[in-house]
C-alpha positions in Angstrom: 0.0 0.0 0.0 2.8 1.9 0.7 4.1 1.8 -2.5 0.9 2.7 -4.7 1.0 5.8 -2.3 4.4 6.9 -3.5 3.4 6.2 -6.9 0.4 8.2 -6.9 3.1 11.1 -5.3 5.2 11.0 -7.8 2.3 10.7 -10.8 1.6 14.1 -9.3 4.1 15.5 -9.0 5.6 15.0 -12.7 2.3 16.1 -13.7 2.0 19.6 -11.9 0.3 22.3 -13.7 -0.4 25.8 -13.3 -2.8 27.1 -15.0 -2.5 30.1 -17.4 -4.5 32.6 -17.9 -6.8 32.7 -21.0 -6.8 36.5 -21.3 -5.2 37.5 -24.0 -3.1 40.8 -24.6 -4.3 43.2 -27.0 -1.4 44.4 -29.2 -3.6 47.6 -29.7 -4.5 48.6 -26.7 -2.4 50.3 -24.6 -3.8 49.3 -21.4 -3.4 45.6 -22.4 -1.2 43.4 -20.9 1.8 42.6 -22.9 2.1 38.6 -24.1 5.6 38.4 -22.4 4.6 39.9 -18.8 1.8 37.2 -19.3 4.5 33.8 -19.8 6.7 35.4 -17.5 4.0 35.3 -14.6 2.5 32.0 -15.5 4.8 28.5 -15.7 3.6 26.3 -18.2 6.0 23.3 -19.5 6.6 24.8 -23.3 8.8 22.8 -25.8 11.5 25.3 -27.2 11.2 25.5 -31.2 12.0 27.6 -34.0 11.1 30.6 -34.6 9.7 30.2 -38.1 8.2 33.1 -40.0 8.0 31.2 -43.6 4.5 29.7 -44.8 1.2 28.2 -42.7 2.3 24.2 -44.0 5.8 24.5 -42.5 4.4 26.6 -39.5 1.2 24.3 -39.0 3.7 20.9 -39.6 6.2 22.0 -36.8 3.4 23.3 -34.2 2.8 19.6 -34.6 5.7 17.9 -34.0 6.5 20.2 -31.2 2.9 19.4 -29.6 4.1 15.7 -29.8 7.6 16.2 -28.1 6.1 18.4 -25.9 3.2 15.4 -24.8 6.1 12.8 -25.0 8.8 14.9 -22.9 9.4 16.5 -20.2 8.3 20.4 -20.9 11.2 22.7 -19.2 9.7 26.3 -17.6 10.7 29.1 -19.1 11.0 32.7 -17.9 10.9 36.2 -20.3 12.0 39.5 -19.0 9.3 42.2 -18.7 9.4 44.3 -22.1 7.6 47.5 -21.9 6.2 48.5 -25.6 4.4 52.0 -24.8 6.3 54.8 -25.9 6.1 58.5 -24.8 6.6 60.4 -28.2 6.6 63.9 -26.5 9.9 63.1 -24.7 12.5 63.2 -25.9 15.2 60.1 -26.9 15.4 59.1 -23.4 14.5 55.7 -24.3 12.0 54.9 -21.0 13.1 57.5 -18.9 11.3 59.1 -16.0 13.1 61.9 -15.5 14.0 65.6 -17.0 17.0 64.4 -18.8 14.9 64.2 -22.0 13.9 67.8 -22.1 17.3 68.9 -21.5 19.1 67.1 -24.1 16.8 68.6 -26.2 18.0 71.9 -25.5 21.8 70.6 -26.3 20.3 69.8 -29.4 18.9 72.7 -30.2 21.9 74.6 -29.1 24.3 72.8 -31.2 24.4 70.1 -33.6 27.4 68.6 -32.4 25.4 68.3 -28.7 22.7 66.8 -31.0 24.8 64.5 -33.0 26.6 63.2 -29.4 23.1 63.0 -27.4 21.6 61.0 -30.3 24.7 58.8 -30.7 24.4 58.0 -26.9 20.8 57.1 -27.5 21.2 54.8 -29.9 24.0 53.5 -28.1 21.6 53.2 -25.4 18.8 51.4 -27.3 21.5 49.1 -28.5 22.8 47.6 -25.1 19.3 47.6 -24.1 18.1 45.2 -27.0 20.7 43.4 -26.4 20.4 43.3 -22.8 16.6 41.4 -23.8 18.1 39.4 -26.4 20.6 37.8 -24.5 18.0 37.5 -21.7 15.4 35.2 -24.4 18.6 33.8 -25.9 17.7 30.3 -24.2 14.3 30.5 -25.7 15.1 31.8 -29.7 17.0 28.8 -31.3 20.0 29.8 -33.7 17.7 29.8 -36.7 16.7 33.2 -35.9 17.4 35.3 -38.5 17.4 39.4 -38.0 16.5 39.3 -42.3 13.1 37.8 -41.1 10.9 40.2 -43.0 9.4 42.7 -40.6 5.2 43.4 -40.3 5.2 46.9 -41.0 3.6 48.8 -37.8 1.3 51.9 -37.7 2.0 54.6 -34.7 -1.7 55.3 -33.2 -0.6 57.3 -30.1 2.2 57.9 -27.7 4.2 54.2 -27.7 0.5 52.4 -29.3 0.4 50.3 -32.2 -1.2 48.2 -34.6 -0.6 46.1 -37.1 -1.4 47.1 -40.7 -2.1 44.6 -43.1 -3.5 46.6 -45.7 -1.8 50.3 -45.5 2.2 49.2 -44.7 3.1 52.7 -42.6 5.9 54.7 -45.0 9.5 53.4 -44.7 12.2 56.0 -42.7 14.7 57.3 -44.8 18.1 58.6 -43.7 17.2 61.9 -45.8 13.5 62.0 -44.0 14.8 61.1 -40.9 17.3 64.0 -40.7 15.6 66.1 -42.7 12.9 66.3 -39.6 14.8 64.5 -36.4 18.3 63.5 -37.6 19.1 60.7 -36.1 16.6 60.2 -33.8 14.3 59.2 -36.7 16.0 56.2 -37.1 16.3 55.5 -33.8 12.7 55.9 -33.6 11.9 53.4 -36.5 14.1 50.4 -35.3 12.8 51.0 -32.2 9.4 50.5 -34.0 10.7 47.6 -36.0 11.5 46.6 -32.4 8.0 46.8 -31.3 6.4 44.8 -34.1 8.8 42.4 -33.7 8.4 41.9 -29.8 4.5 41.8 -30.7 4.9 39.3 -33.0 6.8 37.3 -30.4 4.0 38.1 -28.3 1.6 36.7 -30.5 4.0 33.8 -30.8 4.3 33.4 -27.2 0.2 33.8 -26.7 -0.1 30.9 -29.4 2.6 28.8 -27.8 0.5 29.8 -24.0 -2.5 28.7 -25.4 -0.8 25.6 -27.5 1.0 24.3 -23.6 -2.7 25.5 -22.4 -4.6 22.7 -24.4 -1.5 20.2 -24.0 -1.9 20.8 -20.4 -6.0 19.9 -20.6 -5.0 16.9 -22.5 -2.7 15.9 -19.9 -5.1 16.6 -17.1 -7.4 14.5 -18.9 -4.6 11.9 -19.0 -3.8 12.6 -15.5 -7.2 12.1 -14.3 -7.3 8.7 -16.6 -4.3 7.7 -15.1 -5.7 8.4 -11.3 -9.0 6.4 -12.0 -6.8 3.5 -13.3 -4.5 3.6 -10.3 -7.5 3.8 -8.0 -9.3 0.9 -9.8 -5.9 -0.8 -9.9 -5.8 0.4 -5.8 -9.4 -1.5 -5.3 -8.5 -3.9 -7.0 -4.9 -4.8 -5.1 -6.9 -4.3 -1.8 -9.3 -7.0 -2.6 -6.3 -8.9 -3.9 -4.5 -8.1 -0.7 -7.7 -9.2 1.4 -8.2 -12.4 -0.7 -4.2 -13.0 -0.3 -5.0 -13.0 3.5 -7.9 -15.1 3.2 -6.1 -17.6 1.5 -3.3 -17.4 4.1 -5.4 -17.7 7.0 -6.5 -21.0 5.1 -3.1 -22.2 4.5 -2.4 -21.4 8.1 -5.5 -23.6 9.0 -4.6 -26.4 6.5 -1.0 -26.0 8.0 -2.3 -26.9 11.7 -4.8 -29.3 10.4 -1.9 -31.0 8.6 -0.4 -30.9 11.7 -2.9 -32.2 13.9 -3.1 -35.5 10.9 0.5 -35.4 11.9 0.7 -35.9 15.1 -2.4 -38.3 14.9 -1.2 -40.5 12.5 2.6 -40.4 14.7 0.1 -41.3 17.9 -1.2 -44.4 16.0 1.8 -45.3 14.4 3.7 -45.3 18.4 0.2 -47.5 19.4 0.2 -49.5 16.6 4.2 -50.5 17.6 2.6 -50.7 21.1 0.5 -53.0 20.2 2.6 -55.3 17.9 5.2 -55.2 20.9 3.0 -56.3 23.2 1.6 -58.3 20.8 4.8 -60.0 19.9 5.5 -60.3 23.9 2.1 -61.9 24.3 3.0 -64.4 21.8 6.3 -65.0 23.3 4.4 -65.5 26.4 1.9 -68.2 24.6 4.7 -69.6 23.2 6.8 -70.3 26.4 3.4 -71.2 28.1 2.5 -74.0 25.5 5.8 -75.4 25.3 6.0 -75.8 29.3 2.6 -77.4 29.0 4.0 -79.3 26.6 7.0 -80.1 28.4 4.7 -81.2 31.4 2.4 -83.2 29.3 5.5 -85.4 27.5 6.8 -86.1 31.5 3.3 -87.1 32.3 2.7 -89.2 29.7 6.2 -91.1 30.8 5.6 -91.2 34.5 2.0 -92.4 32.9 4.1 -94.9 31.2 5.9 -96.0 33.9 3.6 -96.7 36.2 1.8 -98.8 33.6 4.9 -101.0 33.4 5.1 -100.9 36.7 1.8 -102.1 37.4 2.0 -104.8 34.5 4.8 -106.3 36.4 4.0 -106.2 39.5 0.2 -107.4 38.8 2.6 -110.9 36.9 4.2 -111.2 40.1 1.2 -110.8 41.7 -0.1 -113.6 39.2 2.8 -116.0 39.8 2.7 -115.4 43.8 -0.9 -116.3 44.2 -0.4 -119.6 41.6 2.6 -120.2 44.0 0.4 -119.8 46.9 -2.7 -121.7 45.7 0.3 -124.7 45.0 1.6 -124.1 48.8 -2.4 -124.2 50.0 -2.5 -127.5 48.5 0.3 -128.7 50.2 -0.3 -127.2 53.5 -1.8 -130.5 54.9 1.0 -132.9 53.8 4.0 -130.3 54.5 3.3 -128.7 58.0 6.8 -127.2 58.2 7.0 -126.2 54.9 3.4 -124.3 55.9 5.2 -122.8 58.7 8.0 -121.1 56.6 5.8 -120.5 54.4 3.2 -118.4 56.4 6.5 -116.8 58.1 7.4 -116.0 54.3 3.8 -115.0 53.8 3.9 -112.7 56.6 7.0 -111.2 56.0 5.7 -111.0 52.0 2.1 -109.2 53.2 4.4 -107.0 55.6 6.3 -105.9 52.4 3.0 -105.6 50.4 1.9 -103.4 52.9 4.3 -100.8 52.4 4.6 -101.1 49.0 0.5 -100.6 48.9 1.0 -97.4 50.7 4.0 -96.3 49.4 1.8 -96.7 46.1 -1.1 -95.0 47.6 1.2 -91.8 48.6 2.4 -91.6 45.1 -1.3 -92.3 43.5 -2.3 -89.5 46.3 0.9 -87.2 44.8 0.0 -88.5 41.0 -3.3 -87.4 42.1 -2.3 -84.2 42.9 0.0 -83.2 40.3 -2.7 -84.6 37.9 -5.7 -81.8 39.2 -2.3 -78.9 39.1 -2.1 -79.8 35.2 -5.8 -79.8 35.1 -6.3 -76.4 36.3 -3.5 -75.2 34.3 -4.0 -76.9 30.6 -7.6 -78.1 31.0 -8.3 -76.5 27.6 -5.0 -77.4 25.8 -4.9 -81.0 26.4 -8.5 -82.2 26.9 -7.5 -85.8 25.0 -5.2 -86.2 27.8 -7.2 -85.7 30.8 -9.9 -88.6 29.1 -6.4 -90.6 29.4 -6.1 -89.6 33.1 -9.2 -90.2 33.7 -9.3 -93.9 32.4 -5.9 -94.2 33.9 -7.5 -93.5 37.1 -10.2 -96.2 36.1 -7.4 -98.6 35.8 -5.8 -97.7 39.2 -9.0 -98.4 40.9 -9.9 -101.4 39.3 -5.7 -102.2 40.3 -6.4 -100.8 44.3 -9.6 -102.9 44.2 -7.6 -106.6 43.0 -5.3 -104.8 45.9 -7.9 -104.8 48.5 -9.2 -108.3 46.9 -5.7 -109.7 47.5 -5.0 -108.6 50.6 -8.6 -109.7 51.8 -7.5 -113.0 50.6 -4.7 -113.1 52.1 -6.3 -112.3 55.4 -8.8 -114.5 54.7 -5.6 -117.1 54.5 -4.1 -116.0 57.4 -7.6 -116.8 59.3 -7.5 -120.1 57.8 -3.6 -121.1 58.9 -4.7 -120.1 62.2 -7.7 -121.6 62.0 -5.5 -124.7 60.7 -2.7 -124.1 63.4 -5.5 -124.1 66.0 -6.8 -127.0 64.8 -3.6 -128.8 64.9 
């Protein structure tokens, strides 16, 4: 914003005007302004040109060109030095002055030609360094085509320093012979300071033309000017809403930026519990894994202690076998061989002693077997459901082994009865 401001500032200020004043001086009125008090109090940007006093193409074809350098370049200011063009005939060569001085040269001059011959002399010395004085003042502004042989408008004298020009009566040309004839010297003086005054007229009229030409170029440029401030005000509006949509759109991007980085730390939260979750995963699995294998490990020792004890069993219920057919043969002999009986009993007792503790030696380690069994229950009933049917028929089989036990050793009670039944007897 900043930066359209100090554009606008300096669109101004390479396009500040003054305006000039439409009123035009009269060349044939006295009481007129002159056209070069007029450019010298008004500033207006004026191309310098030629002074061209040929035909109207020429003229006409150079006003343009210098109204297009003039719109395409930067106009300087110009300043002319205060001419005055009235004239007081009555006095006498004084050339502008005020004072008596006039009247009294007069009186040289009328005393003695050689007074008049110096006082004019001095006059047109003194017109001579004064035209000068002016031309080297507008020298900036007349371009070296100025020519003095520019053919001259011929002026008419209406009163005291007035005139006009004459385009159909020329006024009478001053001869050296008129001139002294009727004021010597001071006639000529007289006419080039009224060739003098036509010519500063015309450069007024030049100068008015040239006003009123930097007049219209400076309309036109106001026109451009104000052009030029509605574009930069539309282009203003229009980088304002830019600017305001430029901050919408941040504040957006700022938004998506946090959303963004919200999702960020979202997805970084799920992506720490999902490697939670496969850790603990992993460690649960680990876990299962070490569990299963123990269970395993437990299983394949209770299926050989299982084992075992079924060999066990197998044998001793063979032994079992063969000592009751051994005692079934001794029971049959008990009659004939009553010493033999005797040892035998002995044997018998020492045998069902024995029995004894290996019955409850067994029944400890059924009662242990027993317990370690319902431990493996609790832990792997699930897991190994097949092998707690085993068990369980494995306890069927122990029974049905404790009962022949029980049966055995009622037996052999019930054979101890008899041999003292028998020993009784005898």
């Amino acid at each position: 914003m900043r930066g359209t401001i100090d554009r606008v500032k300096l669109v101004k200020s390479k396009f500040s005007f003054r305006r000039v004043s439409t009123a035009t001086a009269n060349p044939n009125c006295p009481n007129s302004r002159s056209a070069s008090s007029i450019i010298a109090n008004s500033t207006v940007p004026v191309e310098p040109r030629s002074f061209i006093t040929g035909t109207t193409a020429t003229a006409t074809s150079k006003q343009t060109a210098t109204t297009t350098k003039a719109a395409t370049e930067p106009a300087p200011q110009i300043r002319l030095a205060d001419v005055e063009t009235r004239l007081n005939m009555h006095q006498f060569n004084g050339l502008f002055e005020a004072d008596g001085s006039g009247s009294e040269r007069l009186q040289q001059q009328n005393g003695g030609s050689h007074g008049a011959d110096r006082g004019v002399d001095e006059n047109e010395r003194t017109t001579s360094l004064s035209m000068i004085r002016v031309l080297n003042q507008n020298a900036d502004f007349f371009p070296a085509t100025y020519s003095t042989d520019t053919t001259l408008v011929p002026t008419r004298i209406v009163s005291n320093g007035e005139h006009s020009q004459s385009q159909s009566q020329p006024a009478p040309e001053w001869s050296s012979a008129v001139g002294h004839a009727m004021t010597g010297k001071s006639g000529r003086v007289i006419h080039n300071l009224q060739e003098d005054i036509a010519r500063l007229t015309r450069e007024c009229s030049l100068h008015r033309s040239r006003a009123e030409e930097a007049q219209r170029i400076n309309e036109t440029l106001k026109l451009q000017l104000q052009n030029v401030t509605d574009r930069l005000r539309n282009s203003e509006q229009s980088h304002e809403a830019h600017l305001v949509s430029l901050a919408r759109k941040d504040r957006k991007i700022e938004d998506l930026k946090v959303e963004i980085q919200g999702e960020k730390d979202r997805r970084l939260k799920a992506e720490e519990d999902a490697r939670r979750t496969n850790q603990i995963a992993a460690q649960e699995r680990d876990e299962h894994n070490r569990v299963f294998a123990e269970a395993n490990e437990i299983a394949g020792q209770a299926r050989n202690q299982y084992e075992t004890l079924s060999r066990t069993r197998s044998k001793e219920r063979a032994e079992f076998q063969t000592r009751f057919d051994s005692l079934r043969k001794e029971l049959r002999e008990l009659c004939g061989r009553e010493v033999e009986r005797q040892n035998q009993l002995t044997r018998f007792d020492v045998i069902i002693e024995q029995k004894n503790r290996e019955i409850e030696a067994e029944r400890e380690r059924m009662e242990r077997f027993g317990r370690l069994f319902k431990e493996y229950k609790e832990q792997s009933e699930q897991a190994i459901s097949g092998l707690v049917e085993k068990c369980k028929e494995n306890n069927g089989a122990i029974d049905e082994v404790v009962e022949e036990a029980r049966e055995v050793t009622g037996r052999m009670k019930w054979i101890m009865r008899v041999k003292e039944e028998v020993k009784g007897a005898e």
